[in-house]
C-alpha positions as CSV (number, residue, x, y, z in Angstrom):
1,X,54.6,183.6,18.8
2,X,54.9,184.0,14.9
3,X,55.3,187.8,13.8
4,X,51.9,188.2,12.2
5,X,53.5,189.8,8.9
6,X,56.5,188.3,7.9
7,X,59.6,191.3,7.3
8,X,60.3,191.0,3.8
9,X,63.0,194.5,3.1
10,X,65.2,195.0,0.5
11,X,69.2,195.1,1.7
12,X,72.4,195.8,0.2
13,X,74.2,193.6,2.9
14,X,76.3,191.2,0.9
15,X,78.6,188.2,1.4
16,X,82.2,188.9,2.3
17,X,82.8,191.7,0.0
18,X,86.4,192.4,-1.0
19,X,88.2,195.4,0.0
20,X,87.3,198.2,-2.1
21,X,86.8,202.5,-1.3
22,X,83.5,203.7,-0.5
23,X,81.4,204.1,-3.5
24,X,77.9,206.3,-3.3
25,X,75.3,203.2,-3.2
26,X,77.5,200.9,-2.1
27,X,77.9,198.8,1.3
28,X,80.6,199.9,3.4
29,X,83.9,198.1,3.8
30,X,86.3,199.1,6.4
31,X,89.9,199.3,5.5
32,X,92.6,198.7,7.5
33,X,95.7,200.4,5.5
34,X,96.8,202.2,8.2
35,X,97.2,200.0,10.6
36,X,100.8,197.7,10.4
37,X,99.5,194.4,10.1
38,X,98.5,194.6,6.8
39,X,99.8,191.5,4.1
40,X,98.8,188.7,2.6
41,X,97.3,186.4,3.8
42,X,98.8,183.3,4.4
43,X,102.2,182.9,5.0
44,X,103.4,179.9,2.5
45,X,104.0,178.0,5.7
46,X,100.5,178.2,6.3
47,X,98.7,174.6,6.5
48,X,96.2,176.2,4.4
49,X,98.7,177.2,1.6
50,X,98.1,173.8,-0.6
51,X,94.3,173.7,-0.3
52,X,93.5,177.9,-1.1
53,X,95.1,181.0,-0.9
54,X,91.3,182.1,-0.5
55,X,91.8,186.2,1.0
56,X,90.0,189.1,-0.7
57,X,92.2,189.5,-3.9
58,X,93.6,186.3,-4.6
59,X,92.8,182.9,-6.0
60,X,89.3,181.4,-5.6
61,X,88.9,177.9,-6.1
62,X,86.4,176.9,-9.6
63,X,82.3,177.5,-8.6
64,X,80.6,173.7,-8.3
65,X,77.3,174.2,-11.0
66,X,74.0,175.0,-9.1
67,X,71.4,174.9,-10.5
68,X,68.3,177.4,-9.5
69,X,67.1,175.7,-6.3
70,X,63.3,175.6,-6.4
71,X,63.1,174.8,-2.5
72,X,62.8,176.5,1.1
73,X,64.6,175.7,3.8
74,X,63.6,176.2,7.6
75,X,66.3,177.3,10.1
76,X,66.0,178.0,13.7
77,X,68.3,180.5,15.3
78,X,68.9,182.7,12.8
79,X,71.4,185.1,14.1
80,X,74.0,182.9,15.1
81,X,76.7,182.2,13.2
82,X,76.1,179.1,11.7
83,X,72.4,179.4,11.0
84,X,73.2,183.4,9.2
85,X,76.3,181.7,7.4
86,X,74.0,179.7,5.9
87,X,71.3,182.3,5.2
88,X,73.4,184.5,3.7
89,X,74.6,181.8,0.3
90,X,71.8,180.1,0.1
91,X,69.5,182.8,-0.4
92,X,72.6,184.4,-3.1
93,X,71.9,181.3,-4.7
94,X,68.2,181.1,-5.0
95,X,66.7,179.3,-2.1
96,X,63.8,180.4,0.1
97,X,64.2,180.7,4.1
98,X,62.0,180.7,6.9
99,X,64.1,181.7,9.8
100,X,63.1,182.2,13.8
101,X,65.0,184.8,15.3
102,X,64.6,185.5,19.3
103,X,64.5,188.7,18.4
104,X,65.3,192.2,16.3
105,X,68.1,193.1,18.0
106,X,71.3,193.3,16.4
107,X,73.2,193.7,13.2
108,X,73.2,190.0,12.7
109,X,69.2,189.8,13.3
110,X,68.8,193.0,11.3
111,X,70.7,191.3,8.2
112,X,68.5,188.5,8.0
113,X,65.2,190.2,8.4
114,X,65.6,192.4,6.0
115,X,66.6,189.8,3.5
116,X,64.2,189.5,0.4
117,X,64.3,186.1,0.5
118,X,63.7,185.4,4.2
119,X,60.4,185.1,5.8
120,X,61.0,185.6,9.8
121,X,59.4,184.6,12.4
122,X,60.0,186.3,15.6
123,X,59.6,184.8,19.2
124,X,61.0,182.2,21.5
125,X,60.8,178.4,20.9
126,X,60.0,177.8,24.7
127,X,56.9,179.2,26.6
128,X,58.1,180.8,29.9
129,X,55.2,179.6,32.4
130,X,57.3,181.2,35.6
131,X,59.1,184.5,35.0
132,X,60.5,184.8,38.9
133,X,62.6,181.9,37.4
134,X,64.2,183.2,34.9
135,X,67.5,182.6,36.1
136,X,67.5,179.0,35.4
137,X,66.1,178.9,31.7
138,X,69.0,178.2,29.9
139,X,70.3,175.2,32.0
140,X,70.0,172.2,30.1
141,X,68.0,170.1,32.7
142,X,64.6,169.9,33.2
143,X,62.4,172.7,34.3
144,X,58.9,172.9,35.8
145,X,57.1,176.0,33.6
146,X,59.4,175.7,31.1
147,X,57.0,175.0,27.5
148,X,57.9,174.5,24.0
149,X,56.7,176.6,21.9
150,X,54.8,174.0,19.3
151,X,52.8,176.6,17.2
152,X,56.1,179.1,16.5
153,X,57.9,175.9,15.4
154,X,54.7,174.3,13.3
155,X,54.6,177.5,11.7
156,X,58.4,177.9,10.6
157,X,57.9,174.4,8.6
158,X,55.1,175.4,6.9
159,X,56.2,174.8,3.5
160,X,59.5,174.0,4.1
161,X,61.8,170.9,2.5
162,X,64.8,171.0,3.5
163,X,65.7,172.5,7.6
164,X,69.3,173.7,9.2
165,X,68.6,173.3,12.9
166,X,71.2,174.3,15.5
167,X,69.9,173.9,18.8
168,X,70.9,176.5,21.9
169,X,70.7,176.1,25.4
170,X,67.9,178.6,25.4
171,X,64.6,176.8,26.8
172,X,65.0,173.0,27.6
173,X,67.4,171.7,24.5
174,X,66.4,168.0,24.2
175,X,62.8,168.9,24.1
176,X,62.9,171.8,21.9
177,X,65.1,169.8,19.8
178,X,62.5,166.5,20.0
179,X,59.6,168.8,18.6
180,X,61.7,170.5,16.0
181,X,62.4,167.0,14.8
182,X,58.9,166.2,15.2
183,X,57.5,169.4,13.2
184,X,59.7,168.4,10.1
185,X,58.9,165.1,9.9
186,X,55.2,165.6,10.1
187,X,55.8,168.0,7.0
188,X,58.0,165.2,5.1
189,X,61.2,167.5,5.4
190,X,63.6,165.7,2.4
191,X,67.1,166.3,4.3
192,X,67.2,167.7,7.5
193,X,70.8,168.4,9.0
194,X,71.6,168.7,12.5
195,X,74.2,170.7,14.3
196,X,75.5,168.4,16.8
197,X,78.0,167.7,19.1
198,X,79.2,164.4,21.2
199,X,78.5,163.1,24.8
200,X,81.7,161.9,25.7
201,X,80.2,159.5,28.3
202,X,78.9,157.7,25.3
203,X,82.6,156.9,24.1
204,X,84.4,156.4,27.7
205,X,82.6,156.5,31.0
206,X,85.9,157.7,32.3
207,X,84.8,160.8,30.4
208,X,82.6,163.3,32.2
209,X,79.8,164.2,29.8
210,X,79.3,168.0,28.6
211,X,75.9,169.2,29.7
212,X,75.5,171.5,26.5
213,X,76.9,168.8,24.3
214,X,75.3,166.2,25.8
215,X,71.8,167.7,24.6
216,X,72.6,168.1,21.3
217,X,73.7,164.2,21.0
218,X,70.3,163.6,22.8
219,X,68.8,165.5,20.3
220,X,70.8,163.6,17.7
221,X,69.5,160.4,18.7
222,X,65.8,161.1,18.6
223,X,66.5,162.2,15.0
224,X,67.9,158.9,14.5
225,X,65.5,157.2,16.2
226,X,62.1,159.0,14.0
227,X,63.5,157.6,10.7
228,X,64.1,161.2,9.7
229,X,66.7,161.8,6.2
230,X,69.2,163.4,8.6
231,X,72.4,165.0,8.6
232,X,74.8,165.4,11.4
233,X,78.1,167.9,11.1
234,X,79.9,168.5,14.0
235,X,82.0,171.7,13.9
236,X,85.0,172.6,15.5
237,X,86.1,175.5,17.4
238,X,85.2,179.0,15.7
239,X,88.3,181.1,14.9
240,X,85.2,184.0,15.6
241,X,85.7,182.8,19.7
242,X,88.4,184.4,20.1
243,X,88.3,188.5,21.8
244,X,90.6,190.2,23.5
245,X,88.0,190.4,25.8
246,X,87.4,188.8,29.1
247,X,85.1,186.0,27.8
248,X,85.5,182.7,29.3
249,X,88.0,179.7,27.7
250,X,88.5,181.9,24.2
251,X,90.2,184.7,25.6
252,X,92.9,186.4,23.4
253,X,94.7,188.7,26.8
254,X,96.5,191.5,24.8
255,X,99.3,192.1,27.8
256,X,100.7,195.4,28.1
257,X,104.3,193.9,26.8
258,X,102.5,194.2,23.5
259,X,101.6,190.2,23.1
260,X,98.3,188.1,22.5
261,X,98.5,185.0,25.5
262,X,95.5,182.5,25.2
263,X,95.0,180.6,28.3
264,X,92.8,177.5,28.1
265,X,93.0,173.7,29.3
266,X,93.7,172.0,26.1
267,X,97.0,170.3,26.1
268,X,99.4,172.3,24.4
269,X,100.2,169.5,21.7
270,X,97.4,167.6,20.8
271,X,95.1,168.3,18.1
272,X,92.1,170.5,17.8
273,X,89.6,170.9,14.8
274,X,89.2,174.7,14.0
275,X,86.2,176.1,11.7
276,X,85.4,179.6,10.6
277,X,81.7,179.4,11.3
278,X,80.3,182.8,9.8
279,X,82.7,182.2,6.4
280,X,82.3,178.7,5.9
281,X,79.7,176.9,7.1
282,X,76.8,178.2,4.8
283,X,78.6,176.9,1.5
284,X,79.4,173.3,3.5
285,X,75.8,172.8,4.6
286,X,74.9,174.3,0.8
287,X,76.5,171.3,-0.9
288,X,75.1,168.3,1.9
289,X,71.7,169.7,0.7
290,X,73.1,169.8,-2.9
291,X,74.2,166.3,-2.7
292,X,71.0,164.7,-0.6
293,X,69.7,162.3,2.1
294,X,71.0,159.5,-0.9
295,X,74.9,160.6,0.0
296,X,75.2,161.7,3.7
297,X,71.9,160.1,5.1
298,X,73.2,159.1,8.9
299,X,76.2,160.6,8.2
300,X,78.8,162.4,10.4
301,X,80.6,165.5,9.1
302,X,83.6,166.8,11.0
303,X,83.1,170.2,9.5
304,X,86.4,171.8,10.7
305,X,89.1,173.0,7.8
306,X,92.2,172.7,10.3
307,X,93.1,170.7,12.8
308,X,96.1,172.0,14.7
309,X,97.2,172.1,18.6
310,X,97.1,175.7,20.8
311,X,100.4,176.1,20.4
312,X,99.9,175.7,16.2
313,X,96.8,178.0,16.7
314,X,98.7,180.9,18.1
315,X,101.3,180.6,15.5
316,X,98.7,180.6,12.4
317,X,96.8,183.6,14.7
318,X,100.3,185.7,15.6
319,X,101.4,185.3,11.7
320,X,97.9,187.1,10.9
321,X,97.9,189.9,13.4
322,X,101.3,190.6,13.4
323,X,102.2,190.8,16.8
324,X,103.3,187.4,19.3
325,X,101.0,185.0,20.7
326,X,101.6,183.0,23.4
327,X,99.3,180.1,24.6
328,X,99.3,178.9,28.3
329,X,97.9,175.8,30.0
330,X,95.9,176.8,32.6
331,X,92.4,176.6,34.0
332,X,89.2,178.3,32.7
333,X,89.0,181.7,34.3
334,X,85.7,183.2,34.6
335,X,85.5,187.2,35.3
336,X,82.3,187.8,33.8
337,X,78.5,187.1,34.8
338,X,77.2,184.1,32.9
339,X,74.0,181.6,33.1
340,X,74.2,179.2,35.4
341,X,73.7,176.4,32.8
342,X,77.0,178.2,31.1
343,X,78.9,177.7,34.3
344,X,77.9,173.9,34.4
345,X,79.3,173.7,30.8
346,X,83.0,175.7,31.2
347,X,83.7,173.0,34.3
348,X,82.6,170.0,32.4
349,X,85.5,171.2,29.8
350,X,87.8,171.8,32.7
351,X,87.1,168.1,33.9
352,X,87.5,166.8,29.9
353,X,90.6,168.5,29.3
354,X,92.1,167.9,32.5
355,X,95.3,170.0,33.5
356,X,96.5,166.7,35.1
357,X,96.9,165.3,31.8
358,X,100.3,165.3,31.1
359,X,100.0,163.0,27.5
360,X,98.6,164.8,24.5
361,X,98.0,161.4,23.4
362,X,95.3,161.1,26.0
363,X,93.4,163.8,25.8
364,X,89.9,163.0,25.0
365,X,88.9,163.5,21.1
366,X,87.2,166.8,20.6
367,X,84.5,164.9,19.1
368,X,84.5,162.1,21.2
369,X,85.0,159.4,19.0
370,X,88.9,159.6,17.2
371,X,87.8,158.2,14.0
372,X,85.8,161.1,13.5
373,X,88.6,163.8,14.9
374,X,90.9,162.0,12.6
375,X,88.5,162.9,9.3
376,X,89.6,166.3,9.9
377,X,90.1,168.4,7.8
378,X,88.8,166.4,4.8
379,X,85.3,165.5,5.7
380,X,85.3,169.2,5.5
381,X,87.1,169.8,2.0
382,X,85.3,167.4,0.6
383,X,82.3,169.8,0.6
384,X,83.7,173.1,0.4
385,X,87.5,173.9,-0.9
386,X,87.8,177.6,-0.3
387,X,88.2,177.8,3.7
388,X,89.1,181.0,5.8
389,X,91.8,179.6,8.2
390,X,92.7,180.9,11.3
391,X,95.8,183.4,9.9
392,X,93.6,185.2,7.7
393,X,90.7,185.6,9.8
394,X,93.3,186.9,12.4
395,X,94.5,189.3,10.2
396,X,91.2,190.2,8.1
397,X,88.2,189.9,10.4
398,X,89.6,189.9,14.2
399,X,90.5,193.5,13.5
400,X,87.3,194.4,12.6
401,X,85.8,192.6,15.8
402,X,87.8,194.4,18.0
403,X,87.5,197.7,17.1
404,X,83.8,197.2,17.2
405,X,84.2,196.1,20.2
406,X,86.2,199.6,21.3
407,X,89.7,198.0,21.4
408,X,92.2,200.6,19.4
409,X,95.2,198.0,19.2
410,X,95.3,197.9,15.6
411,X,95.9,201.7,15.4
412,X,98.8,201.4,17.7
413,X,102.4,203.2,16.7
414,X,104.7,200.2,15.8
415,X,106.8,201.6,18.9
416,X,104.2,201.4,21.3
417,X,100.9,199.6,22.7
418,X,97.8,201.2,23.7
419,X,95.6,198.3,25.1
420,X,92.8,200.8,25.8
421,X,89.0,200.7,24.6
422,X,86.9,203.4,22.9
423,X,83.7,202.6,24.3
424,X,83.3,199.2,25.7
425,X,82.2,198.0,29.4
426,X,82.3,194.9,31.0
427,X,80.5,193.9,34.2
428,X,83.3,191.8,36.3
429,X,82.2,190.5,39.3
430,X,84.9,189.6,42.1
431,X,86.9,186.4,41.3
432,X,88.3,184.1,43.7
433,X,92.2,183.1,44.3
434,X,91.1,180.7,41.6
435,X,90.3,183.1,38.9
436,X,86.8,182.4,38.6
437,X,84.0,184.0,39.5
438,X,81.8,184.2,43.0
439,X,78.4,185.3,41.9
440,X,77.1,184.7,45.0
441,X,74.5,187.6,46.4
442,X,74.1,189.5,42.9
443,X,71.3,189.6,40.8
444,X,70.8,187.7,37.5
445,X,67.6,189.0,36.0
446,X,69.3,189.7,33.0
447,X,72.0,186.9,32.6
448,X,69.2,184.8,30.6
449,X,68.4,187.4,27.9
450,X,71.9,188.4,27.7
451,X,73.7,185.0,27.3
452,X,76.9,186.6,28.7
453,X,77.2,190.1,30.9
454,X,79.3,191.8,28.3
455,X,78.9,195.2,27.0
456,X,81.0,195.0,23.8
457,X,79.7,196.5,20.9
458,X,79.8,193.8,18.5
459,X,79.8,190.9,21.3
460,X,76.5,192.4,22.5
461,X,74.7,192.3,18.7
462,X,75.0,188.3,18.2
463,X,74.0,184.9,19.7
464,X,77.7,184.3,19.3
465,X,77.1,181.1,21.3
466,X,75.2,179.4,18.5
């Protein structure tokens, strides 16, 4: 339900600040100096040389005029990374937010509750009828006791013009999504845009569909069908996936030879889009609201700033981190506990991007349809100009991930490698021959609240998934 009293504290969190020492007052930023991977950063090979040389202390491209916004905007999910990226400009820049959050938790959750500008409502946008079945609310079906939530959601548009809604697998997706759509039409929301994502069924039946995909483009075409001024930006894969820990597909193995290896089922040579979520999709969605329902009505936005293959990922990521990364085609190993609804998802993308495709050619269009892969990365550009590409978030922000996550690699001797942790603990249940994991006989009373068994500092504060 609603919180009753909105949280409303002043913070001194801000948006990306650039490296600078520790001044009384100030908000911590953590410095790297001694670690050997320091440099600029991008290399001038980078694809991202001709477009920005956007790191900390360098060029930033010309501010588009904005005008103080007089409006509020309604966003569900509000500590994942797309919905917080978005919090954190457009309140720098004057607008209002009313934001649902699951819950407190977290430095993600705690960042945008105490935001002056945020009004928060805390609670679940499903109604959970049956607890003793808690282990199947976040597959994507439907389920008998599973509600949504209409008064948290009637409440959050309450005032609201414009709405950022990224659906999760939390609750039953398509009808969540159906009432959220519902809500802000009935309020005469001016643009609503909608984080989506294809059902590759839709483009080839050869093509197995993507259960948590699949919603979202269910959820897409209600929207379409209601009339409402709509939005639809489909973004590519966060550079923020990857960890050196044992989550599922994004991987980054640090082998005890010293090197990164990513393993993953995506042909080595056919294209990818890539997006850095928390950096770059709050100033993107900023200008589509900027702009209005009289540009991008109906619209679909690849909103990915590269577009590269695994093997041209590893190169951008190795050139950031400073030591070799290796990609290998191989299937999607799972070693950790994860939702059942999860599980249906990783072996949909195992079918998609089959391993017995030998023809990068043929491997299906991230985004189902090509003409829309192929708008990559302009779509993107054409809304915001000063991207964080994969090499400088490898060498600026993965740091900073791992070490909150316990990993020490970056403190490492140039001589030597230490892949130990400082403080991190993951729950690995027994994997087949295949790799993956046998669940069978353990108990999953927490794998719903949880998302993923990991036990990672920073992993463990974020709906990373959203």
């Amino acid at each position: 339900m609603p919180s009753p009293n909105p949280i409303q504290i002043q913070t001194n969190l801000v948006f990306r600040p650039a490296p600078s020492d520790q001044q009384n007052g100030s908000p911590k930023t953590v410095q790297y100096s001694k670690h050997k991977h320091s440099r600029s950063s991008y290399s001038e090979s980078s694809p991202l040389t001709a477009v920005s040389r956007n790191n900390s202390l360098s060029f930033r491209p010309l501010k588009r005029s904005t005008p103080s916004p007089n409006k509020t905007i309604a966003v569900i999910n509000a500590s994942g990374r797309q919905a917080a990226s978005l919090i954190r400009i457009a309140t720098a820049v004057g607008f209002k937010v009313r934001a649902q959050l699951r819950n407190l938790e977290g430095v993600i959750a705690t960042e945008v509750a105490t935001n002056p500008n945020v009004t928060v409502f805390v609670g679940e946008l499903y109604i959970r009828k049956q607890p003793d079945d808690e282990q199947d609310v976040t597959a994507y079906r439907d389920l008998p006791g599973i509600l949504v939530n209409h008064d948290l959601i009637t409440e959050l548009f309450r005032g609201a013009q414009l709405a950022f809604i990224n659906t999760t697998f939390y609750g039953n997706e398509i009808h969540i999504g159906q009432a959220i759509a519902d809500a802000a039409k009935n309020v005469g929301v001016q643009h609503y845009v909608y984080s989506s994502m294809p059902d590759h069924a839709k483009y080839n039946p050869a093509w197995p569909s993507v259960p948590l995909w699949a919603a979202k483009h269910g959820v897409e075409e209600y929207i379409r069908k209601i009339g409402l001024p709509a939005t639809f930006v489909y973004t590519g894969i966060y550079n923020n996936n990857f960890t050196s820990l044992v989550y599922p597909l994004f991987c980054m193995e640090l082998k005890p030879d010293g090197y990164f290896e990513w393993q993953a089922p995506f042909h080595p040579d056919a294209k990818l889009p890539w997006l850095d979520a928390e950096h770059d999709v709050g100033p993107a969605i900023i200008q589509l609201f900027k702009d209005g329902p009289a540009k991008w009505n109906g619209k679909r936005i690849a909103l990915a700033y590269e577009y590269l293959t695994p093997i041209e990922a590893c190169g951008a990521f190795q050139k950031g981190v400073g030591k070799p990364v290796r990609y290998k085609r191989g299937p999607i190993q799972v070693k950790v506990k994860i939702p059942e609804g999860y599980r249906e998802q990783l072996e949909a993308l195992g079918k998609l991007f089959s391993l017995s495709n030998k023809d990068p050619k043929q491997q299906p269009p991230y985004f189902g349809d090509q003409k829309l892969d192929s708008r990559c990365p302009n779509d993107a550009l054409a809304l915001w100009e000063g991207p964080r590409g994969l090499e400088e978030y490898a060498q600026e922000i993965f740091p900073m991930e791992e070490e909150a996550n316990g990993m020490t690699w970056m403190f490492d001797d140039e001589d030597g490698c230490t892949c130990g942790s400082i403080g991190s603990t993951i729950n690995i249940p027994k994997g087949n021959a295949e790799g993956t994991a046998d669940n069978e006989g353990e108990e999953d009373d927490e794998s719903f609240d949880e998302g993923l068994m990991m036990r990672g500092l920073k992993r463990d504060e974020e709906d990373w998934l959203a």
